[in-house]
Structure formats: C-alpha cells, structure tokens
C-alpha positions as CSV (number, residue, x, y, z in Angstrom):
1,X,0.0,0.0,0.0
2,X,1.1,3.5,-0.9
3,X,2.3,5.8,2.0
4,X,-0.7,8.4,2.8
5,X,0.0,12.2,2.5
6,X,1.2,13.7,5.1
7,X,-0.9,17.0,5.9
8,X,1.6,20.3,6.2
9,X,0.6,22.0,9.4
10,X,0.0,25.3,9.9
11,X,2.1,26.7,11.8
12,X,5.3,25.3,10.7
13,X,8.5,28.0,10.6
14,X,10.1,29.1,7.5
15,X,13.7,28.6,7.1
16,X,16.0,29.2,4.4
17,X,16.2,31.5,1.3
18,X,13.3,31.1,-1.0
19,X,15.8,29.8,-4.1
20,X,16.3,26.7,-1.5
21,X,12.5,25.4,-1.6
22,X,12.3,22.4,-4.2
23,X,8.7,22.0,-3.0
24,X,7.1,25.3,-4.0
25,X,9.0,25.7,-7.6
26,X,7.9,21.8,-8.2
27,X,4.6,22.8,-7.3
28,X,4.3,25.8,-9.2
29,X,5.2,23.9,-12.2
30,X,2.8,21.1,-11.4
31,X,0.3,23.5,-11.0
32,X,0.7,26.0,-14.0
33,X,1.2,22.5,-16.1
34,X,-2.5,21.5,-14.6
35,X,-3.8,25.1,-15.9
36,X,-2.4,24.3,-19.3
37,X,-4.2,21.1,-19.9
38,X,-6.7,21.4,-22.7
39,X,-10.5,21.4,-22.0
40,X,-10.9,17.4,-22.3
41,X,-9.2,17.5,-18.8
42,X,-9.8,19.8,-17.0
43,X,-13.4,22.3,-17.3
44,X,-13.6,25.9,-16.8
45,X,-14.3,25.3,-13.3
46,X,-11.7,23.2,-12.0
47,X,-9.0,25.4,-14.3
48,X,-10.6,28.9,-12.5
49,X,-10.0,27.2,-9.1
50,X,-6.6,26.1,-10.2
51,X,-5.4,29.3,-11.3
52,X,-6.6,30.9,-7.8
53,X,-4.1,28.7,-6.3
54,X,-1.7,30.3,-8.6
55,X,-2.3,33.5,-8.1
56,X,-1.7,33.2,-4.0
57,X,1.5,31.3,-4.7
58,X,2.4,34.0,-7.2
59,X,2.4,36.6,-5.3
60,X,5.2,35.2,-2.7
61,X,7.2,33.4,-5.6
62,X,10.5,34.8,-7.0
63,X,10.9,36.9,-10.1
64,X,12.8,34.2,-11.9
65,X,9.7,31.6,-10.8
66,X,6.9,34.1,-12.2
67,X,8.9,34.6,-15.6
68,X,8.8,30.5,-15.8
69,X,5.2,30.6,-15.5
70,X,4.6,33.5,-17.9
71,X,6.4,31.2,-20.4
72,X,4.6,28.2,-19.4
73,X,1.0,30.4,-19.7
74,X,1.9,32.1,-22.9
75,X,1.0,29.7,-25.3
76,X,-2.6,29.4,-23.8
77,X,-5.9,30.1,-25.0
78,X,-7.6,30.8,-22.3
79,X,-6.4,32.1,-18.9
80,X,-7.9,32.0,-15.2
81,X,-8.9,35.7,-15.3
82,X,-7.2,36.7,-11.7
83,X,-4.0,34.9,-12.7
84,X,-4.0,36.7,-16.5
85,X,-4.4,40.0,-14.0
86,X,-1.8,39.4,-12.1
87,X,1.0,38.5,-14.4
88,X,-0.1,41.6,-16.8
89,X,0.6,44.0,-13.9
90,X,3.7,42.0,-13.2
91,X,7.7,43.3,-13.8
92,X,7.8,44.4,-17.5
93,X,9.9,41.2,-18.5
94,X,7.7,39.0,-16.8
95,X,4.4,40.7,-18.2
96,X,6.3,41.3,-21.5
97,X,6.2,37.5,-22.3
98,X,2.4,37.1,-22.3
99,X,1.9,40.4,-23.7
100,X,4.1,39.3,-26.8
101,X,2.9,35.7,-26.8
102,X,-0.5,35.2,-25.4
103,X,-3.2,34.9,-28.1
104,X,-5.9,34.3,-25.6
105,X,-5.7,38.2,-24.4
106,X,-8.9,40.3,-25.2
107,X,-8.7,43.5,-25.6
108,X,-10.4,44.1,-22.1
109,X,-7.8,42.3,-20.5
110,X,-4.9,44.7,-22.2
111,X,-7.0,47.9,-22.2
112,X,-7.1,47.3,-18.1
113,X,-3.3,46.6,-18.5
114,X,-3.0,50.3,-20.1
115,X,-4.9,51.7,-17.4
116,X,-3.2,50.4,-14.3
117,X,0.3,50.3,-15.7
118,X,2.8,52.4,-17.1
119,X,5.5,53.2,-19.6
120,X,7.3,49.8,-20.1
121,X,3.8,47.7,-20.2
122,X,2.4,50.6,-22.8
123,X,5.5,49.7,-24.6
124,X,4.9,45.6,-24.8
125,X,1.5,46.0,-26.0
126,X,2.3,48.5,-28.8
127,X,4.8,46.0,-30.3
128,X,2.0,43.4,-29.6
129,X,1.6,41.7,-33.0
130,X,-2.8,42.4,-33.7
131,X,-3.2,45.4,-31.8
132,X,-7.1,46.8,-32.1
133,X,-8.1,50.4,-33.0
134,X,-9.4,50.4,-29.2
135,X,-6.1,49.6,-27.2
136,X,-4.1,51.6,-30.0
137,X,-6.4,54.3,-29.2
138,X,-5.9,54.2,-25.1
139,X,-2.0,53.9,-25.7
140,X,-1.8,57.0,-27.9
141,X,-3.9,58.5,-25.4
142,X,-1.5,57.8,-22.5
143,X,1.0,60.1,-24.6
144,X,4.3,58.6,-24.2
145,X,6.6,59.4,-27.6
146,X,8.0,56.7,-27.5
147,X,5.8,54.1,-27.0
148,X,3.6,55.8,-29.8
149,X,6.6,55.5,-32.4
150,X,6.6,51.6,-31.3
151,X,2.6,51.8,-32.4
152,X,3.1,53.5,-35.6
153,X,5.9,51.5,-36.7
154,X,3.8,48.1,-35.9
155,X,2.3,47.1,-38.8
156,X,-0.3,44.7,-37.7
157,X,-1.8,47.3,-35.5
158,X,-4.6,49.2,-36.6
159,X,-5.4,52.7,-35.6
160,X,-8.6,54.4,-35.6
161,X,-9.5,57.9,-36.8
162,X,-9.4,58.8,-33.1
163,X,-6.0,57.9,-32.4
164,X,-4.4,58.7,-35.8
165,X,-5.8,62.8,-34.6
166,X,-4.6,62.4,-31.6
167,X,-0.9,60.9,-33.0
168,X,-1.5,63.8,-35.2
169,X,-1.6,66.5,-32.0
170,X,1.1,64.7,-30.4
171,X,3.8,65.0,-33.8
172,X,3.8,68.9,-33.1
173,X,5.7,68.4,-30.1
174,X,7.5,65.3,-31.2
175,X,8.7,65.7,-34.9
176,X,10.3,62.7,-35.6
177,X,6.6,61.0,-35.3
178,X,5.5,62.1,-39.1
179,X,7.9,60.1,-40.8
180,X,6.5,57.6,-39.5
181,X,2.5,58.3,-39.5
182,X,3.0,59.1,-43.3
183,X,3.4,55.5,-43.1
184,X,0.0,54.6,-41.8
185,X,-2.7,53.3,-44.3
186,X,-5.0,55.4,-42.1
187,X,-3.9,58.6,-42.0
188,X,-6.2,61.1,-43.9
189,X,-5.5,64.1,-46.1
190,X,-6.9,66.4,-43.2
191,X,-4.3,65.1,-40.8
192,X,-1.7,65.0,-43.3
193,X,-2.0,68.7,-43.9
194,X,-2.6,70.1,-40.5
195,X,1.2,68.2,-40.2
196,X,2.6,70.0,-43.3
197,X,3.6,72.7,-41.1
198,X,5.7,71.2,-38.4
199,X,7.0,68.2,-40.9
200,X,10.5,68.4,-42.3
201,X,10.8,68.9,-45.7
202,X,11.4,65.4,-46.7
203,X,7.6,64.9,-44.9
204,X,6.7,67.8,-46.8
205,X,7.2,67.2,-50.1
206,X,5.4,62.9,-49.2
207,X,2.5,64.7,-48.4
208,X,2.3,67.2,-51.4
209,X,2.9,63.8,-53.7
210,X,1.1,61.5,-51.7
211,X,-1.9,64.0,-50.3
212,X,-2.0,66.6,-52.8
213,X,-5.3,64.8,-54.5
214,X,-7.6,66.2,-57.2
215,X,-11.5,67.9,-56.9
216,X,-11.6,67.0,-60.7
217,X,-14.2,64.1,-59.7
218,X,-16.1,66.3,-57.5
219,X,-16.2,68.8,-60.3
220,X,-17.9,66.8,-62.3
221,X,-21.1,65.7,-60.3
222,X,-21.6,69.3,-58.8
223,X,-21.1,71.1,-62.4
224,X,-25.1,71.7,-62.7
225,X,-25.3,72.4,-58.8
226,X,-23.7,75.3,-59.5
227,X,-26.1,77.0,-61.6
228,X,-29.4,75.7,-59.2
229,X,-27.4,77.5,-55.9
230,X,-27.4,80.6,-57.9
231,X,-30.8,80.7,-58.7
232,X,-31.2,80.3,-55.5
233,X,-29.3,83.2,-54.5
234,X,-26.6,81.0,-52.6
235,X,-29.0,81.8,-49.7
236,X,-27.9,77.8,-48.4
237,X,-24.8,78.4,-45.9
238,X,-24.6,74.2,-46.5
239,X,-24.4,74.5,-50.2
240,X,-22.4,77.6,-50.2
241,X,-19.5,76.3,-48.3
242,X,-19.2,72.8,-49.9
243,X,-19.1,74.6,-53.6
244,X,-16.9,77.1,-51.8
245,X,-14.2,74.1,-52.0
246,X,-15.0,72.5,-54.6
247,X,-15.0,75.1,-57.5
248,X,-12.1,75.6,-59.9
249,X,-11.7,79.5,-59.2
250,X,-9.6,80.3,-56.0
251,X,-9.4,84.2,-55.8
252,X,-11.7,86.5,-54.5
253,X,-13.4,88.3,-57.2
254,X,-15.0,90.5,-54.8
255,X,-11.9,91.6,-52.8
256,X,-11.2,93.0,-55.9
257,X,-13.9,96.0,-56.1
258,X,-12.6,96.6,-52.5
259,X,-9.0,96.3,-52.9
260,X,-6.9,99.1,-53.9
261,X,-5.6,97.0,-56.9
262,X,-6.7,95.3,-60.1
263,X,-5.3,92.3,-59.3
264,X,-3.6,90.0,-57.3
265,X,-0.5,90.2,-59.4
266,X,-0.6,94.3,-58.9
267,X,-1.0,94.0,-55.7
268,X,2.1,91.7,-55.5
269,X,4.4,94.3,-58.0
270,X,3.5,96.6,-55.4
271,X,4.1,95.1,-52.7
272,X,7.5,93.7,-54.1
273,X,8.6,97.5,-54.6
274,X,6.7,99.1,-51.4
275,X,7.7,96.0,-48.5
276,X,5.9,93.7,-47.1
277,X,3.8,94.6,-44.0
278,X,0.6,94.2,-41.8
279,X,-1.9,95.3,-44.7
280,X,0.1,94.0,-47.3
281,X,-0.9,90.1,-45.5
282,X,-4.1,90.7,-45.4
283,X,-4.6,92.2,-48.4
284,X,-2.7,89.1,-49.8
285,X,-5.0,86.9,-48.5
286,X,-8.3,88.4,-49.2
287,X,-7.2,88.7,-52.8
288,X,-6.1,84.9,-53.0
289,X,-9.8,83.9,-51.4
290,X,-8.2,82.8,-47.8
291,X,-8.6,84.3,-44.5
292,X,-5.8,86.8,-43.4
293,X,-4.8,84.3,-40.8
294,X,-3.9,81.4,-43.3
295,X,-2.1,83.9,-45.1
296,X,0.2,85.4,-41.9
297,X,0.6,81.9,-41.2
298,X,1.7,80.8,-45.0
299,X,4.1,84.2,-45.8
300,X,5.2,83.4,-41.9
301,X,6.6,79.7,-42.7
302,X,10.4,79.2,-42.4
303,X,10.6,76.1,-45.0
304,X,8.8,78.5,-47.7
305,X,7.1,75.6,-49.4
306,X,3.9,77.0,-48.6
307,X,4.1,80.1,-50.5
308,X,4.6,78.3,-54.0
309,X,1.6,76.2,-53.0
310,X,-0.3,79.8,-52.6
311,X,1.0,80.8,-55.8
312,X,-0.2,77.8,-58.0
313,X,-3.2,77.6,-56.3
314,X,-4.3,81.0,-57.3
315,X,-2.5,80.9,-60.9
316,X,0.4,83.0,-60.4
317,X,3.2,82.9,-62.5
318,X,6.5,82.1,-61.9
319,X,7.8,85.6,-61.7
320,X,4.9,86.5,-59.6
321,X,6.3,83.6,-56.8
322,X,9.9,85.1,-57.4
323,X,8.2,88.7,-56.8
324,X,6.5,87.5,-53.6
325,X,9.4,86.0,-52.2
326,X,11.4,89.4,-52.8
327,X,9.2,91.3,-50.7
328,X,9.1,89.3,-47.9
329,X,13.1,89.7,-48.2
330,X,14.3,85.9,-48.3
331,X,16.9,84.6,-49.7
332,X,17.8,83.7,-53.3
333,X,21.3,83.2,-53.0
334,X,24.4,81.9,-51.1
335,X,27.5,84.0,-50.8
336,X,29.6,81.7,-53.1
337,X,26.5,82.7,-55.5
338,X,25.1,79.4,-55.4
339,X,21.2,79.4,-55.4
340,X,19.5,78.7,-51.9
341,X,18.3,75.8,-50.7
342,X,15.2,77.0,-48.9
343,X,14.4,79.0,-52.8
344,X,15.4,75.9,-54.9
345,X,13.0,73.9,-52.6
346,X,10.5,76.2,-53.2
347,X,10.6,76.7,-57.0
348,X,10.9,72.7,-56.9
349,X,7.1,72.7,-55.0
350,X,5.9,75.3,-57.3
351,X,6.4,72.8,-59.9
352,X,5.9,70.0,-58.7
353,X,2.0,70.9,-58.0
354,X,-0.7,71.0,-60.3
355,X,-3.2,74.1,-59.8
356,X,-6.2,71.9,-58.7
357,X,-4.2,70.0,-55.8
358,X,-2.3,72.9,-54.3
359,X,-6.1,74.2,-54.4
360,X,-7.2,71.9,-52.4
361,X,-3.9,72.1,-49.7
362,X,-4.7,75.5,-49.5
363,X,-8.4,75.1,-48.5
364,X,-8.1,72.6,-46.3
365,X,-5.4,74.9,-44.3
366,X,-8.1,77.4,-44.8
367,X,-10.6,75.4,-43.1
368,X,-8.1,74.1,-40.0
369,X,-6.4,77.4,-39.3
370,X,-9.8,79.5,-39.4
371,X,-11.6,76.8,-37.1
372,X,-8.6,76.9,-34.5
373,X,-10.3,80.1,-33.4
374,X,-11.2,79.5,-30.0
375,X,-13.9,82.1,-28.6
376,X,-11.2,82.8,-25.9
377,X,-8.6,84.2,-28.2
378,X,-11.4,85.7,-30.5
379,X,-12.4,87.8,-27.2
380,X,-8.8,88.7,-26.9
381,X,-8.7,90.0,-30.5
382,X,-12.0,91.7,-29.6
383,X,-10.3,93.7,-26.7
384,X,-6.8,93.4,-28.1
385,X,-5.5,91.5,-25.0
386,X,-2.1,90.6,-26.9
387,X,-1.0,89.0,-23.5
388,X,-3.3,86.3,-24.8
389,X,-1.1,86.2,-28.1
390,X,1.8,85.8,-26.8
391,X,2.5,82.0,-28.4
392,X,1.9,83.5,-31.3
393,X,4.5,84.1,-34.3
394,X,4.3,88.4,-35.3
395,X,3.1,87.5,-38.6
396,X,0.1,85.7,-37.2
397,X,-0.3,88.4,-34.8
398,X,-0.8,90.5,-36.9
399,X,-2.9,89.0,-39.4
400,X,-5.4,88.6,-35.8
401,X,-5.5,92.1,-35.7
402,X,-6.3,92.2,-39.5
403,X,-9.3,90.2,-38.7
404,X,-10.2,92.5,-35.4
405,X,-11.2,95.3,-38.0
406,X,-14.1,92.5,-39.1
407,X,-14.9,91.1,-35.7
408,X,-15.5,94.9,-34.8
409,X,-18.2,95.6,-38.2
C-alpha cells in the first residue's frame, strides 16, 4: 500500500532563502502544467480554481519563478482571469512575455493593462503583433513618444481615426513622429495637412505627392449644382461652403472692387517695390480667397514651401512667386553665389503641383487654421488683449489684428 499524504501544518516556521525550496517551484510547475491542460481534462471550473491557487502562490514566488510561469502560460488560450491579471501588472519582462505571446488576451484584458500600468507595459502592448483600433487608441492617449513610435511603426496594428488625430496633436511636439505616420494606411489628407507645417521637408514634399489629391471628380457631379445654388441666391450656408471648396476658381473676385488694386499680381508688384507689411498680409489673402490668418501663417513659414503652393493655387506665374518672395526679403542666394536651398526647394514645390491639388492644400489649411479660433482668443482679439497672443509668431499676430477690423463691423 502506498504511503498516505502527510498534511503540512500550519504553523510550521520558514527557514532558508526562498531559491532553496524544491517544493514550491515543483509545485508551481505542477500546477501552472494543470492550468495548461486542454478542456478534455480539466473544465472551466476546475481550471478557474486552479489558477486561484496560482495566483496566492504567485504573489510570494520569486521573479525568476513568475517569468517561468509566464512562459509556461503564454501559449494558452484561455487564462484564469485573476492569474491573466496578475502577471499583466507584473515586472515588464515577466508581463512582456504574455503580452508578446498570449493569443488568448482580449482586448479588455490589455486595455485594463494600459490603465493600471505604465510606460514599459504601454510599450509591450504597442509592439504586440494584432493590436485593435481600441487599445491603440488608449496607448496614444496615454501620450508617451516613445511608446507611440513603437505603435506607428507596428504594422499589424490598426489605428482608428481617433488615435491617428490624436498621434497627429502629439507630432507637433514630437517631430520625428511624421515620418513615421505618413506610413500609416489610415492617416487622412486632413491630418496629413494640419502636419505639413511642423514636418520636415522630406515629410513635406510625401504629403504634397502623396496627399495633394484632385476635386476633378467632385467637379464633375456638382457642375449643374452650381447654376441651381445661384438661382437660388446662394441663400444655403450648407451649399455655399461645400461649392466654396470645390469650384475651380480660388481668388476672391470680390476683394477685388474693395481692394486698392486690379489684381492680385498688382498687388504683388507693389508690394515687391513698397515692403511687405501688416496690410500688405491681409490684403494678400483676401485677394487669394483665404482668410488673413492662413495667409500670416503661410508668408510666416520658415521652410517657404507654402508660398509656391499659394502661388499655383491661385495661378500665379513664376515671376509672380519670385516677386513675392522678394518682398518678404528671403533669400535667393548663397554667398559663393550658389542658389539657396530654402528658394530651390520652393521653386521645386511650385512645380511639382498641379493648380487643382495645391487648391485643395490651400483650403483645407483654410478650413483648420480658421476653425482653431477659439472664442477665448477671438475675445482677446475683440479687446486686443495681446497678452493672450503671446504664443503666437508676429506675422500671425498681426494678421489677428487684420481680422479684429471685421470682428468689430
């Protein structure tokens, strides 16, 4: 007959480093063996119960025994839910292994990982192969650079329009993360242009070739609209806008009968001869059918791109962009005589573009820049508060107060 089991009291005193007890790492290997078996042994039940068991021996067991049992666990389907809990909130290279290589992890289980963890478990799950728009989503919210890049460079994740916005925000402060969102099958033309003006020029000109898209197709189906808003007085603010975008002709014919020139190209001889100042943006702008503030903030851009995009948008010449950039007194040269690289960059855009996609560039900047008026900083240009402008660049300051002169009709 076999020898009974002998019943471990309770009170019996520990002795001895924990490395030394052969019982409890045999056990723990029995028992996280026991939670693997596959459902024809053991139910849901019996496993739940098992993994309880786990979870109080866990919590005394070395680092070295945990990381054995994360290796042992990671190949499972299922978990016991307090166990999976445990080990997620466990040392980054412990947690790291079932992060990596547990398949049976739902995206409740690592969302409530993001939540109660921090920088070096946000970084496991955004190299996790599979990652859902929602965790994506929670780990772009959490803001770390870093772990973001790690998102954007996974592949198998998937982002949703959410997170890609939020990515977006966080690329202003953290450069080097457009390179790698203009990798991203989800990024959108809107987000790719609000990042135009913080992007390097390498980022700049993959969004002018990559973003830059046609209205040719819109054009088409909206031809006859045209002709029905008129008749009815473009009365339809709805209507209004959307043909706003989508029609061929950017300038503003009727900044014209107010403008003290015939043309935009006048207006930019003069200009060239005269200087550029504070009336001399707006004016600018109204002429090229943009608000004064997309124009400050496009005459105000150190990389200069911009500005041949507002040129072929609005049909300028050549000698017209070479006029303009005369007057706002930039380089064309370097002293061995060389030509510049911020001009040779920009002659290079004003090529590059055709008319209809720098249009469309230039309206959606229209529509971002123009909608970033908060009613905070519109009371400020109200009472011209400039300690509320403060963060601003002088050229957009000023174009602010160009618009005060409307806010105060």
């Amino acid at each position: 007959m076999s020898q009974p089991l002998s019943s471990p009291p309770d009170d019996a005193p520990e002795a001895g480093p924990a490395s030394t007890w052969k019982a409890r790492h045999a056990l723990l290997r029995r028992l996280a063996d026991v939670v693997s078996l596959p459902t024809s042994r053991i139910n849901a039940f019996e496993r739940s119960v098992v993994g309880d068991l786990l979870v109080e021996m866990a919590r005394l067991a070395t680092p070295e025994d945990r990381l054995k049992m994360a290796h042992r666990l990671a190949p499972l389907a299922e978990l016991p839910n307090g166990l999976m809990r445990l080990m997620l909130r466990d040392d980054p290279a412990i947690a790291g292994v079932l992060i990596e290589g547990c398949a049976g992890l739902t995206d409740a289980d690592l969302l409530s990982c993001v939540r109660d963890t921090g920088h070096d478990h946000h970084r496991c799950i955004a190299a996790r192969r599979g990652v859902s728009e929602v965790v994506s989503e929670a780990l772009i919210e959490a803001g770390h650079p870093d772990v973001v890049d790690t998102l954007l460079r996974n592949t198998t994740a998937r982002l949703s329009q959410t997170g890609i916005e939020t990515a977006v925000a966080l690329s202003r402060a953290q450069p080097r993360l457009c390179e790698h969102l203009l990798r991203r099958p989800e990024l959108r033309p809107s987000g790719a242009y609000v990042m135009f003006w913080w992007s390097n020029e390498q980022d700049r000109r993959t969004i002018l070739q990559r973003f830059a898209v046609s209205r040719e197709v819109m054009q088409e189906v909206s031809e006859d609209i045209f002709a029905m808003a008129a008749d009815e007085g473009w009365q339809d603010p709805v209507s209004r806008k959307a043909l706003q975008f989508i029609e061929r002709r950017q300038r503003n014919r009727g900044a014209i009968d107010k403008s003290p020139y015939d043309s935009l190209e006048h207006a930019i001889t003069e200009i060239e001869r005269q200087g550029m100042g504070r009336d001399s943006v707006a004016e600018i702008a109204y002429l090229s059918g943009i608000k004064p503030l997309t124009g400050a903030k496009i005459l105000g851009d150190p990389g200069g791109e911009p500005v041949a995009i507002l040129c072929k948008a609005t049909g300028l010449d050549r000698e017209y962009l070479t006029a303009l950039w005369r007057s706002m007194k930039r380089p064309e040269t370097l002293p061995d005589g060389s030509v510049h690289p911020t001009w040779e960059r920009v002659q290079v855009t004003f090529e590059m573009l055709a008319v209809d996609r720098a249009q469309t560039v230039l309206r959606y900047w229209n529509w971002s820049l123009t909608s970033a008026m908060t009613p905070a900083l519109l009371k400020a240009i109200r009472e011209g508060d400039t300690d509320e402008l403060d963060e601003y660049s002088i050229p957009e300051r000023a174009a602010m107060m160009a618009l005060a002169q409307d806010f105060g009709r």
